[in-house]
C-alpha positions in Angstrom: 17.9 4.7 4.0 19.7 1.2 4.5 19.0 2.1 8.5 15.3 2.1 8.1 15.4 -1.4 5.9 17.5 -2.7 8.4 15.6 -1.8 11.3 12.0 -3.0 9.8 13.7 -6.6 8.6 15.0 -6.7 12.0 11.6 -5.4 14.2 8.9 -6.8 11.4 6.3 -7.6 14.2 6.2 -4.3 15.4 5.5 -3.5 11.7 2.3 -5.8 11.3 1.0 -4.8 14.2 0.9 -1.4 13.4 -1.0 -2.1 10.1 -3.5 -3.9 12.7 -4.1 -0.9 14.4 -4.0 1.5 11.1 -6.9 -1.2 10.0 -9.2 -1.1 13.5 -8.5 3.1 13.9 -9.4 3.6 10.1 -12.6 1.3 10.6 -14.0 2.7 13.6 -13.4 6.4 12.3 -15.0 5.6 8.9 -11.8 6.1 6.9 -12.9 6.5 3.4 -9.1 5.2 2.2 -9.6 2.0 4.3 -12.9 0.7 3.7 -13.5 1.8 0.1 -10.2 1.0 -1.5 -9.8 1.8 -5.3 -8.2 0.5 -8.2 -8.5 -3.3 -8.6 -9.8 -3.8 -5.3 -13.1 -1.6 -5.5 -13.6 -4.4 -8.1 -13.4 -7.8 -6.1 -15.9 -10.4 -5.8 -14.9 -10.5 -2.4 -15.2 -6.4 -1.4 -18.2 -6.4 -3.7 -20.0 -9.6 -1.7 -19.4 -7.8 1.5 -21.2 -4.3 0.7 -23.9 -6.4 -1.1 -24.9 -8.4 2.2 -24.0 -6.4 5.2 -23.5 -2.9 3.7 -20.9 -0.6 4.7 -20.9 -1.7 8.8 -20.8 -5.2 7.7 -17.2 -4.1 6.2 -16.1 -2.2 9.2 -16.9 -5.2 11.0 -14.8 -7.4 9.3 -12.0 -5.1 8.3 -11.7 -4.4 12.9 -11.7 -8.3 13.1 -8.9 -8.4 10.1 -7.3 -6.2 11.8 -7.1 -7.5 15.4 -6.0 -10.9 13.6 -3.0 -8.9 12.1 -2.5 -7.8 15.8 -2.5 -11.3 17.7 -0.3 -12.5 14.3 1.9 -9.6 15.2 2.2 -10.6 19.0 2.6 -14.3 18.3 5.5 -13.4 15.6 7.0 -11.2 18.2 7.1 -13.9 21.6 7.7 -16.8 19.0 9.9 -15.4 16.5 13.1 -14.9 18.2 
């Protein structure tokens, strides 16, 4: 198990990229678990803005740009951070 922490403190850009593309493949398959989060999120003023002025594409929208940000953050962190 100390491996795996290792590794991921070691190779952390690899890991936020991933979550990019968990976020854009979740949004553009309609992933229930991705855009309609529960627990304290399902209550934000934030998530609850969103669906009120775009609706549910509106939050696919900006969840795929969220998550090609996390992508080019990812990239940036991995030619920069060495």
């Amino acid at each position: 198990m100390e491996n795996i922490f290792e590794f991921l403190k070691a190779h952390y850009q690899w890991v936020v990229i991933g979550f990019g593309l968990l976020e854009i493949i979740g949004s553009l398959l309609d992933w229930d678990w991705v855009l309609e989060p529960s627990g304290k999120m399902k209550n934000s003023f934030i998530f609850s803005a969103i669906m009120d002025k775009w609706g549910r594409k509106g939050l696919k929208g900006i969840s795929i740009f969220f998550g090609v940000m996390l992508i080019i953050c990812g990239v940036v962190l991995l030619i920069f951070g060495k």
